[in-house]
C-alpha positions as CSV (number, residue, x, y, z in Angstrom):
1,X,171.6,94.7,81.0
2,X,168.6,96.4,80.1
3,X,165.9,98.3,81.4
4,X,162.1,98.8,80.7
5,X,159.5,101.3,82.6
6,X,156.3,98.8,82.9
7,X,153.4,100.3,81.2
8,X,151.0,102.4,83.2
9,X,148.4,100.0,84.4
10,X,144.8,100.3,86.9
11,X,145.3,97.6,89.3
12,X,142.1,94.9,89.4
13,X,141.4,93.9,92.3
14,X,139.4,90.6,91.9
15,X,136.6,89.7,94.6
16,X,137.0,85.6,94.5
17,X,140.7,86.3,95.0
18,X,140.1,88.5,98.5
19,X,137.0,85.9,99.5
20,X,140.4,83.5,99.2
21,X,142.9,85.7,100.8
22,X,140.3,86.7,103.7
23,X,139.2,82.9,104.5
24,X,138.0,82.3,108.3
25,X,136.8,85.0,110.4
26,X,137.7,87.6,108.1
27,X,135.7,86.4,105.1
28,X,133.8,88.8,103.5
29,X,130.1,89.6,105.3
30,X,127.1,90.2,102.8
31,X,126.9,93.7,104.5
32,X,130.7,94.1,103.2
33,X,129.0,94.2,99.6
34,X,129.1,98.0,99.4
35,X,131.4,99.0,101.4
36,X,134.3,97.0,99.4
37,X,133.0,98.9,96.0
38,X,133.9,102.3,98.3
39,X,137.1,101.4,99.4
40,X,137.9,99.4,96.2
41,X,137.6,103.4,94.6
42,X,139.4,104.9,97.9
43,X,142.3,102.2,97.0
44,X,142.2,102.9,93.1
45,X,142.5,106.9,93.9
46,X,145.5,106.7,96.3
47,X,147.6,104.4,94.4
48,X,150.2,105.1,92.4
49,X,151.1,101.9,91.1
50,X,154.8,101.6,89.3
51,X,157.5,99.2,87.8
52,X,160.5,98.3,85.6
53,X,162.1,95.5,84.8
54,X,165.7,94.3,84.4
55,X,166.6,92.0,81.5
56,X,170.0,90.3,81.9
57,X,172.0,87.6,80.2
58,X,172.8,84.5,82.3
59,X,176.7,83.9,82.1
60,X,177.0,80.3,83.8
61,X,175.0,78.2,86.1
62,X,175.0,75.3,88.7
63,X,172.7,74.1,91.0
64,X,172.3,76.1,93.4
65,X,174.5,79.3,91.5
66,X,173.4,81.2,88.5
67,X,175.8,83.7,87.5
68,X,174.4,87.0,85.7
69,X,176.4,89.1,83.3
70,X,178.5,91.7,85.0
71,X,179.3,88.7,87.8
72,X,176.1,89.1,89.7
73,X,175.2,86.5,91.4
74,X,171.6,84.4,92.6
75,X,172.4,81.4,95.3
76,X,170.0,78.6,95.7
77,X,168.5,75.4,94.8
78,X,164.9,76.9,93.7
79,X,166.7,79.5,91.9
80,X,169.1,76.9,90.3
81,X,166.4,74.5,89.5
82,X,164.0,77.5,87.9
83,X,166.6,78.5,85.6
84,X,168.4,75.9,84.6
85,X,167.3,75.7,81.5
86,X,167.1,79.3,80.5
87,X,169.9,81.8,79.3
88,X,168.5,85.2,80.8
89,X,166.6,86.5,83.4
90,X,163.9,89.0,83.9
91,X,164.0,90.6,87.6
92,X,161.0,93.0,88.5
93,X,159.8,95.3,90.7
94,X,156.2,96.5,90.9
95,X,154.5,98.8,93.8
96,X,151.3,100.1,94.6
97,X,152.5,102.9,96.2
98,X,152.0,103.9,99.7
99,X,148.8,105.9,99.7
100,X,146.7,102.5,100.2
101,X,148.7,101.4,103.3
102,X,148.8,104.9,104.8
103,X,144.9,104.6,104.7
104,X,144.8,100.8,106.3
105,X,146.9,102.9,109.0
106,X,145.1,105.3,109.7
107,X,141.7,103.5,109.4
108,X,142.8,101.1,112.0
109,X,143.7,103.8,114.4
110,X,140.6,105.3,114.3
111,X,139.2,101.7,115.5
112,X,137.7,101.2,111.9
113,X,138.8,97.6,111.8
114,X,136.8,96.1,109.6
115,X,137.8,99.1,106.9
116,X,141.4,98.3,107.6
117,X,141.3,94.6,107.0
118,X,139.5,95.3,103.8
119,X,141.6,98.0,102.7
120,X,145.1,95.7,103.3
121,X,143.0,93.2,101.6
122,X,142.3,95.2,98.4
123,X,145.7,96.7,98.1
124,X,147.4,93.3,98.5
125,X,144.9,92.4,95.6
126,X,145.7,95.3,93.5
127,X,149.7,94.6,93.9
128,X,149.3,91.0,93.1
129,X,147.5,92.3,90.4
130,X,150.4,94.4,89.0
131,X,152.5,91.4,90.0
132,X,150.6,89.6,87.5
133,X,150.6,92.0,84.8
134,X,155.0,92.5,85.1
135,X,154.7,88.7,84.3
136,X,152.7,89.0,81.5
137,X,154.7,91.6,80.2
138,X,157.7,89.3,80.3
139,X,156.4,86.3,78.8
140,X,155.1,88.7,76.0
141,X,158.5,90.5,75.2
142,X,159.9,86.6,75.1
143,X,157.2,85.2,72.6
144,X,158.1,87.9,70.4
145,X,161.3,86.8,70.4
146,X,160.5,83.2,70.0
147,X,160.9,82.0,73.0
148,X,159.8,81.3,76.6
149,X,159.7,82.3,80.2
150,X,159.1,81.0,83.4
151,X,156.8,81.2,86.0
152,X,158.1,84.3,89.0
153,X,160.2,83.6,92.3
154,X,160.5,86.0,94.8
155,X,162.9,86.1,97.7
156,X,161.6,84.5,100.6
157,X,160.2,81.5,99.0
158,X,161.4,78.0,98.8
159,X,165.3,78.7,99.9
160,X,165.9,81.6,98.4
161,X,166.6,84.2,101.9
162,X,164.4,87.4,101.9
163,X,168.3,89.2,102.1
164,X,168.6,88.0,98.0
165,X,166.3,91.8,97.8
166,X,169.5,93.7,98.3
167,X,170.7,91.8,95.0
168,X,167.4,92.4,93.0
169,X,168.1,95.9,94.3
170,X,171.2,96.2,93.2
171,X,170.2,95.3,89.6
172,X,166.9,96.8,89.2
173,X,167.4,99.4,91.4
174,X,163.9,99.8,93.7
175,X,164.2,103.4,93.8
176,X,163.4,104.5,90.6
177,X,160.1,103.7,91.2
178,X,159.9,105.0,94.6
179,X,160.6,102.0,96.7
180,X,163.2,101.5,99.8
181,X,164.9,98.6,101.1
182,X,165.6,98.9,104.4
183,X,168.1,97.3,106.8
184,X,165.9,94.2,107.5
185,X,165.4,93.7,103.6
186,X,161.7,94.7,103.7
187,X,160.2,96.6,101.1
188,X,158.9,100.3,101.5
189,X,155.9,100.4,100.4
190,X,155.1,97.2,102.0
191,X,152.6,97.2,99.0
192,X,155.8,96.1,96.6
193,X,156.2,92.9,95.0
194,X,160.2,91.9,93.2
195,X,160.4,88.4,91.5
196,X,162.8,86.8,88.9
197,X,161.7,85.0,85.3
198,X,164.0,83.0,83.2
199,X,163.7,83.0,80.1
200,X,165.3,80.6,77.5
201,X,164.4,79.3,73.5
202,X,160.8,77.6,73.1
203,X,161.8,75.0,71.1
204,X,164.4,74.1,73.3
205,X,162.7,74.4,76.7
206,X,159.4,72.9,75.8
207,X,157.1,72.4,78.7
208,X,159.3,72.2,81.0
209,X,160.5,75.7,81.6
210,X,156.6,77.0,82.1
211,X,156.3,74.3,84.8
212,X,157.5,74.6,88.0
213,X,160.8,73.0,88.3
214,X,161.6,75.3,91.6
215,X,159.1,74.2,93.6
216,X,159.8,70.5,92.7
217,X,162.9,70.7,94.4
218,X,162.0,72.6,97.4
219,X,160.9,70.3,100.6
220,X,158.7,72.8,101.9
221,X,156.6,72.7,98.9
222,X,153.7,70.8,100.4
223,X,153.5,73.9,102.6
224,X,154.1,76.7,100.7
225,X,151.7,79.7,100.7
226,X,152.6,80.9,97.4
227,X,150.0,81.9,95.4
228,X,150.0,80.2,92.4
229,X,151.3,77.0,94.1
230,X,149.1,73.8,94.3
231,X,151.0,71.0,95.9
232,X,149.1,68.2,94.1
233,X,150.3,69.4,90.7
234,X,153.3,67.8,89.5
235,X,156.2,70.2,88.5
């Protein structure tokens, strides 16, 4: 296995994105104009956004087992179906940090509500943002190789369990960049994103292993809040 620090990076935190993410009765006001540059700054100051990345070979696979050098193994039919054309994976972990969340905290205690929402709001932004970034990274240390990878899946989509973090864990090991899993498998900071890529040869794997062959065979996919998802694209 092998391990990368991911390069030192100043989240963006995209206003159409947190317009998306707010929606309803939460949508951003026209008097939230200035106050969102403010806290945008306040959420860029206290961060202290980190990551690394695991690169592993992929030892044999089924559909609904993949099987990681040193016998580690990923259950499920998502992750069976995103990899089964690849030979290794990349498993990530990014954070923000928790200075952001401290300050949703302790703005909504202080019955600052509307500064909380938009704070959470911008830090969820700014980690999807690094999220983003780690999967860049990825697909750019594969091209440079030649070949591909595929999109991220995290635990707790499709039918891969939330508990798979204590295997990500175990691989990429969360707290060397300051992050705890606790007993429930949630992530401390809660502003911490951990995913898997595959990654395989281009010429081999075409199209289809930049599609989305994990969320084709999952039956929730029509409902699925992931991000990136839209359910009237075909896989």
């Amino acid at each position: 296995m092998r391990y990368v620090s991911l390069p030192a990076r100043r989240p963006v935190m995209d206003e159409d994105r947190i317009r998306a993410a707010l929606g309803g009765e939460l949508a951003l006001r026209p008097e939230d104009a200035a106050r969102l540059g403010f806290l945008r700054e306040r959420v860029l100051a206290l961060a202290s956004p980190a990551g690394r990345v695991c690169f592993a070979e992929i030892r044999r696979k089924g559909a609904d087992r993949v099987v990681l050098e040193d016998g580690v193994e990923l259950d499920g039919a998502g992750i069976g179906a995103l990899l089964r054309r690849a030979d290794a994976v990349a498993l990530f972990v990014v954070t923000l940090g928790p200075g952001p969340e401290r300050e949703a905290g302790a703005a909504a205690r202080a019955g600052r509500m509307r500064d909380a929402v938009l704070l959470d709001a911008l830090a969820s932004e700014a980690t999807e943002d690094l999220a983003r970034a780690a999967q860049r990274f990825v697909e750019e240390r594969a091209a440079q190789e030649g070949r591909a990878a595929t999109r991220r899946f995290s635990p707790g989509y499709c039918d891969w369990p939330l508990e798979a973090q204590r295997v990500l864990d175990g691989l990429v090991r969360f707290e060397d960049v300051g992050v705890l899993l606790n007993e429930n498998c949630i992530l401390q900071p809660e502003k911490t994103i951990t995913a898997v890529m595959g990654i395989g040869a281009a010429g081999s794997l075409g199209r289809a292993i930049a599609a989305r062959p994990a969320c084709a065979a999952c039956e929730r996919r029509h409902a699925c809040p992931g991000p990136d998802i839209d359910p009237r694209r075909p896989a």
